[in-house]
DOTI-784177 format. One line per 10 residues: number of its first residue (from 0); their letters; for each residue x, y negated, z negated of N, C-alpha, C. Coordinates in pm, whole numbers. Each point is the difference from the previous one (the first is absolute). Last residue first. Layout:
% residues N
NUM> a> X Y Z X Y Z X Y Z ~ ...
END
This chain:
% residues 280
279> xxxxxxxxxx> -20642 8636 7536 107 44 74 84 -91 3 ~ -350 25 -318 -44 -134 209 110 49 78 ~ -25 232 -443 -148 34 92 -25 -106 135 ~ 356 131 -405 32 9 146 -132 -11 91 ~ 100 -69 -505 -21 -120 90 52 5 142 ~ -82 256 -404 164 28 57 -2 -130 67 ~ -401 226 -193 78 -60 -82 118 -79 48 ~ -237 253 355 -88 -128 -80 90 -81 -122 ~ 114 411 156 56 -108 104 -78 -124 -26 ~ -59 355 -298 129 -46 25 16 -76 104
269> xxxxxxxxxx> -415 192 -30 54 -123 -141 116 -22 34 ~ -121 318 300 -73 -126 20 5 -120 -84 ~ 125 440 -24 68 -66 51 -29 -148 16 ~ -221 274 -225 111 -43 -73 65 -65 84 ~ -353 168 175 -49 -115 -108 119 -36 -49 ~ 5 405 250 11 -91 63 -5 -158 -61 ~ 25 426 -249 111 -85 21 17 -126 101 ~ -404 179 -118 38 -18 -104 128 -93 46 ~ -228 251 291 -5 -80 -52 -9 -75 -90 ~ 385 368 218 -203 10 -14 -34 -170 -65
259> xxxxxxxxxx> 415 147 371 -51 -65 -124 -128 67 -69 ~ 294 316 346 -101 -146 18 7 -3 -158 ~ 401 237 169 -107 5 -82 -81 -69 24 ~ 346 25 386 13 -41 -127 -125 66 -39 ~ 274 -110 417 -74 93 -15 68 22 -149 ~ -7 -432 369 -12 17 -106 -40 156 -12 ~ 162 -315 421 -151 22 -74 53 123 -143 ~ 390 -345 244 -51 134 24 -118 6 -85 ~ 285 -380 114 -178 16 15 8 164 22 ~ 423 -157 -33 -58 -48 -110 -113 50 20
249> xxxxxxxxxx> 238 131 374 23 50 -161 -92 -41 -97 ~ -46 -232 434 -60 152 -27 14 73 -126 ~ 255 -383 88 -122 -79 -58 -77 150 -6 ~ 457 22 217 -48 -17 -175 -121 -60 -46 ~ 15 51 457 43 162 -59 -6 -18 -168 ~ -67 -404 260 -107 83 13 16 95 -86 ~ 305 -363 -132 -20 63 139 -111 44 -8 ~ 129 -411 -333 2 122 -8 -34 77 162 ~ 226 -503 -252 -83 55 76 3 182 2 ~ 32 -343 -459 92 58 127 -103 36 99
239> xxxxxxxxxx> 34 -356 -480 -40 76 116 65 70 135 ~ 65 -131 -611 40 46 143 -106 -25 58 ~ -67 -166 -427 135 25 2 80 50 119 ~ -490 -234 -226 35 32 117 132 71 0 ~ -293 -130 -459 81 -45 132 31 55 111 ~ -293 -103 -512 47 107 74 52 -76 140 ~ -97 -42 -599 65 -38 171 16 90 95 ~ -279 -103 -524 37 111 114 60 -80 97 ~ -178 -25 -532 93 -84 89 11 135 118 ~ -305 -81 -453 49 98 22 63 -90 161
229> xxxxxxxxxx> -190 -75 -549 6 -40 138 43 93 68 ~ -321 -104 -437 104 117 72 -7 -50 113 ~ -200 -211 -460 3 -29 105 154 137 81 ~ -378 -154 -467 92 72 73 12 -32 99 ~ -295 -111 -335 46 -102 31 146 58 79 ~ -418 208 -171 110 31 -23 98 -96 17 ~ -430 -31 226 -16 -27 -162 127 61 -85 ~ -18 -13 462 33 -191 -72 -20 8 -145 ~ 250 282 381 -81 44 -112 -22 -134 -83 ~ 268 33 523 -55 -57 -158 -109 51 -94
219> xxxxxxxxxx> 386 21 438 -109 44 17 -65 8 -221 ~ 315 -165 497 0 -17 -145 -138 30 -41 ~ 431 63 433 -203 41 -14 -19 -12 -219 ~ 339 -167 486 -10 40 -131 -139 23 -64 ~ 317 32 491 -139 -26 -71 36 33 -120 ~ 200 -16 539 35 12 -119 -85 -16 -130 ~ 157 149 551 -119 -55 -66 67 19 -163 ~ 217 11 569 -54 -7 -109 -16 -20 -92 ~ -113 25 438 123 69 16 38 17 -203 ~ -488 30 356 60 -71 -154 131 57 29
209> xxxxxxxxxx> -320 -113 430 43 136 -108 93 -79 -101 ~ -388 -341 158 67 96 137 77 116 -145 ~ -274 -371 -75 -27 -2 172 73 100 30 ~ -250 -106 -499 107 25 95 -23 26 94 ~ -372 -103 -343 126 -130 14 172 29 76 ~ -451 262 -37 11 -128 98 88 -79 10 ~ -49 415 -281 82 50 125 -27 -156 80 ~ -160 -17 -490 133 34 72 59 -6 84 ~ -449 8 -41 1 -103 -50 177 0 59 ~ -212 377 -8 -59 -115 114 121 -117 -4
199> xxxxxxxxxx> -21 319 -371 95 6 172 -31 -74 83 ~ -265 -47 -361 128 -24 -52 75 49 109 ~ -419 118 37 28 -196 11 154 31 0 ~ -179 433 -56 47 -64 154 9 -119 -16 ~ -12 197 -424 129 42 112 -20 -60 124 ~ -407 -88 -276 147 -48 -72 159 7 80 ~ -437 196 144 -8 -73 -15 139 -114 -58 ~ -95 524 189 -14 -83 -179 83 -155 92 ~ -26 336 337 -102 15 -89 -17 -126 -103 ~ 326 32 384 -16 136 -125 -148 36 -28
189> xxxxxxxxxx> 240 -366 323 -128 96 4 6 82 -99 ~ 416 -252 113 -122 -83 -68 -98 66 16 ~ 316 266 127 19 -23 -115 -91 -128 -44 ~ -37 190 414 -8 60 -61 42 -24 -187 ~ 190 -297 371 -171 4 21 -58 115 -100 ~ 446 -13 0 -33 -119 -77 -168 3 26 ~ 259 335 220 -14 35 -132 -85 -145 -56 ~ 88 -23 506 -117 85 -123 36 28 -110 ~ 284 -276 145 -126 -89 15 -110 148 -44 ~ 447 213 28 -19 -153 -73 -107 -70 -38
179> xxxxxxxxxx> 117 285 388 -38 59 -102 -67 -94 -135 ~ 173 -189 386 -144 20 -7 -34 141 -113 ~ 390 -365 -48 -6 97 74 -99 55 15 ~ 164 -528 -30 -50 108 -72 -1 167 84 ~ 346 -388 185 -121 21 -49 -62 118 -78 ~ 476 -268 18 -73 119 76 -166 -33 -57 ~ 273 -394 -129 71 20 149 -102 157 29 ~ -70 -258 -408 -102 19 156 12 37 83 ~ 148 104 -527 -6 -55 107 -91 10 122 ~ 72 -49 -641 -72 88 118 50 -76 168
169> xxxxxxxxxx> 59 -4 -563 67 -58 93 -39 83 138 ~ -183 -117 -510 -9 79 95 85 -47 121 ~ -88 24 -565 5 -94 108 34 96 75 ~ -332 -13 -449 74 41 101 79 -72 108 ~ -270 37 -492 64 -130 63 99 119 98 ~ -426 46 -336 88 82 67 68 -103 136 ~ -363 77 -524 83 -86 56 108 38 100 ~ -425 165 -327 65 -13 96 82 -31 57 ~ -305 90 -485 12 -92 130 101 48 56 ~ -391 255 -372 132 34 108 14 -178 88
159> xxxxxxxxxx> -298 208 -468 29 -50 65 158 -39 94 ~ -383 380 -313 128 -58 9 -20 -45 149 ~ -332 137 -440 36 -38 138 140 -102 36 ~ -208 460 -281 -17 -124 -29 61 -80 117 ~ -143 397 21 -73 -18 -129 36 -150 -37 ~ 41 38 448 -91 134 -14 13 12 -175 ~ 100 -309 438 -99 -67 -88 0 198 -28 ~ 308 -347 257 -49 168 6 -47 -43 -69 ~ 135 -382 329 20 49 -143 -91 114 9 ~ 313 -378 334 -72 94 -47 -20 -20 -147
149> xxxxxxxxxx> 214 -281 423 -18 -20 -160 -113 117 5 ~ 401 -269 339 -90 92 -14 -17 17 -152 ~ 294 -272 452 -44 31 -136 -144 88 -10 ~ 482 -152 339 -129 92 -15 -19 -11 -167 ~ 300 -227 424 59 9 -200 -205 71 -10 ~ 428 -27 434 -134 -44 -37 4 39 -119 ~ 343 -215 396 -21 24 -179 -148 14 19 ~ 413 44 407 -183 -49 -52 36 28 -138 ~ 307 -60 469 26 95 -139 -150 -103 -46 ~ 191 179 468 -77 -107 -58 -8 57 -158
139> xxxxxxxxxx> 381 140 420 -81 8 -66 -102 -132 -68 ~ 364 243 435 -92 -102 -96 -96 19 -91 ~ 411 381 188 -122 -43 -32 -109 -134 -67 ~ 454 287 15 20 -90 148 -193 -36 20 ~ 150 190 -383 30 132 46 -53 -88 131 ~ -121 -305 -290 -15 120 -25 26 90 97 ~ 2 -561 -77 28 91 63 33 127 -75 ~ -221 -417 -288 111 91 52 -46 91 143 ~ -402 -342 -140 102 67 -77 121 52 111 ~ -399 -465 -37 63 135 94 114 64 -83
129> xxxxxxxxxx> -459 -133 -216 82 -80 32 108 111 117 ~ -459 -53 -367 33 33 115 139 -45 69 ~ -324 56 -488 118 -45 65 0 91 145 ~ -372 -12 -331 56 -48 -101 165 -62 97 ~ -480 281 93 98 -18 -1 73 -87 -34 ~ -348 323 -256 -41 -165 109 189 1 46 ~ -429 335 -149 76 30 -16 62 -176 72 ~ -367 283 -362 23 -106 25 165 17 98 ~ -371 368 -211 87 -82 29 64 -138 43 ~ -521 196 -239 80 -17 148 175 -20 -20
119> xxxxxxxxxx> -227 207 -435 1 -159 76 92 33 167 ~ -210 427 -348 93 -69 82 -68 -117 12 ~ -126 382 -370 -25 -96 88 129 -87 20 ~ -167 563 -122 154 -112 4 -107 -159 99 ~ -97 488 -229 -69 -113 20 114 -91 20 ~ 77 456 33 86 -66 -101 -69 -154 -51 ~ -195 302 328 30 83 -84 64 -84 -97 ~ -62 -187 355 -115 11 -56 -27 82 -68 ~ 412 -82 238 -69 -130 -34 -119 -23 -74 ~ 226 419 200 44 -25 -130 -45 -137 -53
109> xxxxxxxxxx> -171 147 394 -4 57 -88 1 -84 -119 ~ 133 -199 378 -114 -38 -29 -77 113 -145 ~ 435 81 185 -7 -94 -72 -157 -61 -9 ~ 70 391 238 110 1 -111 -53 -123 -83 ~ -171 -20 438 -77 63 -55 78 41 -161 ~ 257 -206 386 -109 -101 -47 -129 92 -129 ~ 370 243 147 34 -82 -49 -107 -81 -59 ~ -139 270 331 42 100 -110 29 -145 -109 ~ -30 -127 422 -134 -34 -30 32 104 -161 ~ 349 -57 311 -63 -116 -160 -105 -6 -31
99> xxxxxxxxxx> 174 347 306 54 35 -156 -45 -155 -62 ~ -199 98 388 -74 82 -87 102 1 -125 ~ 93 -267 407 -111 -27 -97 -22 51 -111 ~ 346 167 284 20 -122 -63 -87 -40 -97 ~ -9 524 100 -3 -150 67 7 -145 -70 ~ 204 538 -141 -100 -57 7 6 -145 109 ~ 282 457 -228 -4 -92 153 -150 -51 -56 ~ 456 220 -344 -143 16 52 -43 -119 101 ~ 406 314 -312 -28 -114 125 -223 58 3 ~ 489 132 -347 -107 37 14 -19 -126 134
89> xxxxxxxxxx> 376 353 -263 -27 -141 89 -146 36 21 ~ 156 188 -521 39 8 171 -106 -145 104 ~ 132 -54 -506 43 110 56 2 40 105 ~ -305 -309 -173 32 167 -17 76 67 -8 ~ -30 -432 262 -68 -34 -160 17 146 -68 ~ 183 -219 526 21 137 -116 -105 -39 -153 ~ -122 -204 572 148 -34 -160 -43 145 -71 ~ -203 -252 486 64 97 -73 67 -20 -88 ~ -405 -151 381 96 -102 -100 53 196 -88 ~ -249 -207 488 110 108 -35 36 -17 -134
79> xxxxxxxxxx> -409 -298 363 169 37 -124 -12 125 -23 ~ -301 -272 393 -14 135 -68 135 -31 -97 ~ -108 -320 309 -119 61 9 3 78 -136 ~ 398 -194 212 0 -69 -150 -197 34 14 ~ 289 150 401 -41 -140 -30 -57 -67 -160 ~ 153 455 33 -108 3 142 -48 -182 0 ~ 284 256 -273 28 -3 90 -56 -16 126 ~ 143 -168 -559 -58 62 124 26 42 147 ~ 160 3 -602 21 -5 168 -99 16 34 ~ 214 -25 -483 -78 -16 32 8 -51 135
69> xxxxxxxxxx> 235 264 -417 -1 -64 110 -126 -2 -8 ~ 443 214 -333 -128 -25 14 2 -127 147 ~ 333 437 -89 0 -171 -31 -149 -20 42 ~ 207 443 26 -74 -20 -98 -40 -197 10 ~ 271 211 355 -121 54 6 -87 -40 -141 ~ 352 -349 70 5 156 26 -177 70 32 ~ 405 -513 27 -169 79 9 18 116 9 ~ 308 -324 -231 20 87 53 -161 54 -16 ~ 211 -405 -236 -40 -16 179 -60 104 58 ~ 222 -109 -471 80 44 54 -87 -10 198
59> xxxxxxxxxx> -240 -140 -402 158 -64 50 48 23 74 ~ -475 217 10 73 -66 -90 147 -71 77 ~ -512 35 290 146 76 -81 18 -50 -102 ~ -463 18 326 98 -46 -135 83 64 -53 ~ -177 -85 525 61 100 -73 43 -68 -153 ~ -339 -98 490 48 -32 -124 86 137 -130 ~ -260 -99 579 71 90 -120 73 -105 -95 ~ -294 -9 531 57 -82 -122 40 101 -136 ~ -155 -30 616 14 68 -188 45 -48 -68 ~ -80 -185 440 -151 77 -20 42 54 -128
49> xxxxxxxxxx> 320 -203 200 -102 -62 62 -129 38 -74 ~ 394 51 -294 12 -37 173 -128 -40 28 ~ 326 53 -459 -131 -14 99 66 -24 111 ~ 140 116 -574 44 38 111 -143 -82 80 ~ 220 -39 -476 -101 -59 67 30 42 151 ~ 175 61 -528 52 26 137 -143 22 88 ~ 143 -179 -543 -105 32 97 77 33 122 ~ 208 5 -595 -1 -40 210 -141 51 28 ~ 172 -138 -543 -12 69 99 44 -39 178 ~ 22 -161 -584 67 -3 105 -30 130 101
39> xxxxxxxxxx> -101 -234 -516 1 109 81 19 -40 168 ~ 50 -195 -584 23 -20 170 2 100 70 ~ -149 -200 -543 51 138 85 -16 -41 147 ~ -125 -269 -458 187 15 72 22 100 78 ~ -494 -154 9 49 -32 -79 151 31 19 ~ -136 70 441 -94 16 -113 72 -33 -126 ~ 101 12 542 95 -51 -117 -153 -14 -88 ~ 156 199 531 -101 -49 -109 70 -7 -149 ~ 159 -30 557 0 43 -122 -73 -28 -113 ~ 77 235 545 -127 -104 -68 88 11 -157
29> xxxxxxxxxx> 157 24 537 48 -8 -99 -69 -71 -93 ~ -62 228 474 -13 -105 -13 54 60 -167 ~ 50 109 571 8 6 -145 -15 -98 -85 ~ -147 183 563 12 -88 -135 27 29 -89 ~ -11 135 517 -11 61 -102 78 -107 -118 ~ -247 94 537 105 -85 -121 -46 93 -115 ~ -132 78 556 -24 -31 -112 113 -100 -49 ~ 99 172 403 -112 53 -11 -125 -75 -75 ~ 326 -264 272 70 116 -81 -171 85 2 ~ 120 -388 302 1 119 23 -2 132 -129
19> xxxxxxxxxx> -266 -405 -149 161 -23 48 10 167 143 ~ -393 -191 -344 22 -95 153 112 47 73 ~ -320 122 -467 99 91 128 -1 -57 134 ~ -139 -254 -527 -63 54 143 164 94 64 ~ -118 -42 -563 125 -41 129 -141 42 153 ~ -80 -113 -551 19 103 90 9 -48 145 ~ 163 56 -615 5 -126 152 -75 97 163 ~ -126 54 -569 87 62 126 -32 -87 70 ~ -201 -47 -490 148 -27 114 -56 110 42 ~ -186 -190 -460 -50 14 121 127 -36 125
9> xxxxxxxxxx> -99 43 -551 51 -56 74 -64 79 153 ~ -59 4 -515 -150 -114 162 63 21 90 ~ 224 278 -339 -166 -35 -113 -72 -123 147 ~ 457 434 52 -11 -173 -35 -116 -50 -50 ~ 169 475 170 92 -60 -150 -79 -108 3 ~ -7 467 296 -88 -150 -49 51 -17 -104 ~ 319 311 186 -85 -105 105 -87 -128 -51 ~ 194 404 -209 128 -38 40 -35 -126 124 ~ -378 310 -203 135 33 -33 82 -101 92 ~ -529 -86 -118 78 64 105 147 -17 -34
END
């Protein structure tokens, strides 16, 4: 996805309860990824209220247009909206929470047995808890978790994969989760494949509340090559504002676009998978 999924685990958006007179909020957040000497640098814009939620991946510059890729609901996080350009022109397609990881969960159980790939359970352990920085007038708890993992493909000759992904997380308690939120996560440990839901399971227990934010290095090893590629992502919080009704209507306008076919839906589906937007 253009100008949005950049990162390999990471996992953000902060999501805000609607306690105030305002309507909603509206979040920016600042992700940078750093691969061998190359640094890429995007935005998320995280709109909600009670019942919708919208994500916008921009570039640098911030600016949501009709082409900028997304992903919104509006009916309590039941049903998504997800849209981006791959073609040339805008494309969107609506499915239910479930039904896009159960897609996902079905992707990779594929390619798992197409490529004979044997996995070792993950392993994920926390490593530090302690109280972190105030964030945008926000307490925080800053955590270390360090995730390992060990594959191998087996197809003429067999190559072996380890793991290694040291994240830290600075997440608060002051708002509570947003019930959109809790269903995506319930839906995302249900996929299907086995492997994806531990490993979220596993994840989503060790936070109480929305990530302000997250940082991770992901080392990833060819043992019989004796190679190793890292890749570094930060992502952070940079604004919150309150938003009115009238401008929250703008944003949640419903979509009149190309439907996806499925193909592209799948694509999408890698990219946010690759991207490490799948716990939101």
């Amino acid at each position: 996805m253009k100008n949005g999924i950049v990162s390999l685990f990471v996992t953000l958006v902060v999501l805000l309860t609607a306690t105030t007179v305002h309507a909603g909020r509206q979040a920016v957040f600042e992700i940078v990824v750093t691969e061998d000497e190359t640094t890429r640098k995007s935005y998320e814009i995280l709109t909600v209220d009670d019942d919708r939620f919208r994500i916008d991946f921009v570039g640098e510059d911030k600016k949501v247009t009709d082409q900028t890729p997304y992903i919104m609901t509006v009916d309590g996080g039941d049903t998504w909206i997800m849209g981006d350009k791959p073609k040339g022109k805008f494309y969107c397609s609506e499915m239910t929470t479930k039904e896009f990881f159960k897609n996902i969960g079905g992707q990779i159980t594929q390619a798992i047995e197409f490529f004979n790939v044997k996995a070792v359970e993950p392993t994920v352990r926390e490593t530090l808890r302690e109280p972190g920085p105030e964030i945008l007038g926000m307490k925080t708890t800053h955590v270390r978790l360090e995730t390992d993992a060990k594959a191998h493909v087996r197809l003429i000759l067999k190559f072996e994969y380890t793991v290694k992904i040291v994240e830290d997380i600075w997440y608060t308690t002051d708002v509570g989760l947003h019930p959109v939120r809790k269903k995506w996560m319930n839906a995302l440990t249900q996929s299907g494949n086995k492997l994806i839901d531990d490993l979220f399971t596993k994840f989503a227990a060790k936070m109480d509340g929305p990530r302000l934010k997250f940082e991770s290095t992901t080392e990833i090893t060819n043992v019989r090559k004796k190679k190793t590629s890292t890749q570094k992502v930060r992502t952070e919080i940079i604004s919150l504002d309150d938003k009115e009704k009238a401008e929250l209507d703008k944003i949640f306008v419903m979509p009149k676009c190309v439907l996806m076919d499925d193909d592209e839906v799948q694509e999408k589906g890698k990219a946010l998978l690759s991207g490490k937007k799948l716990m939101l």
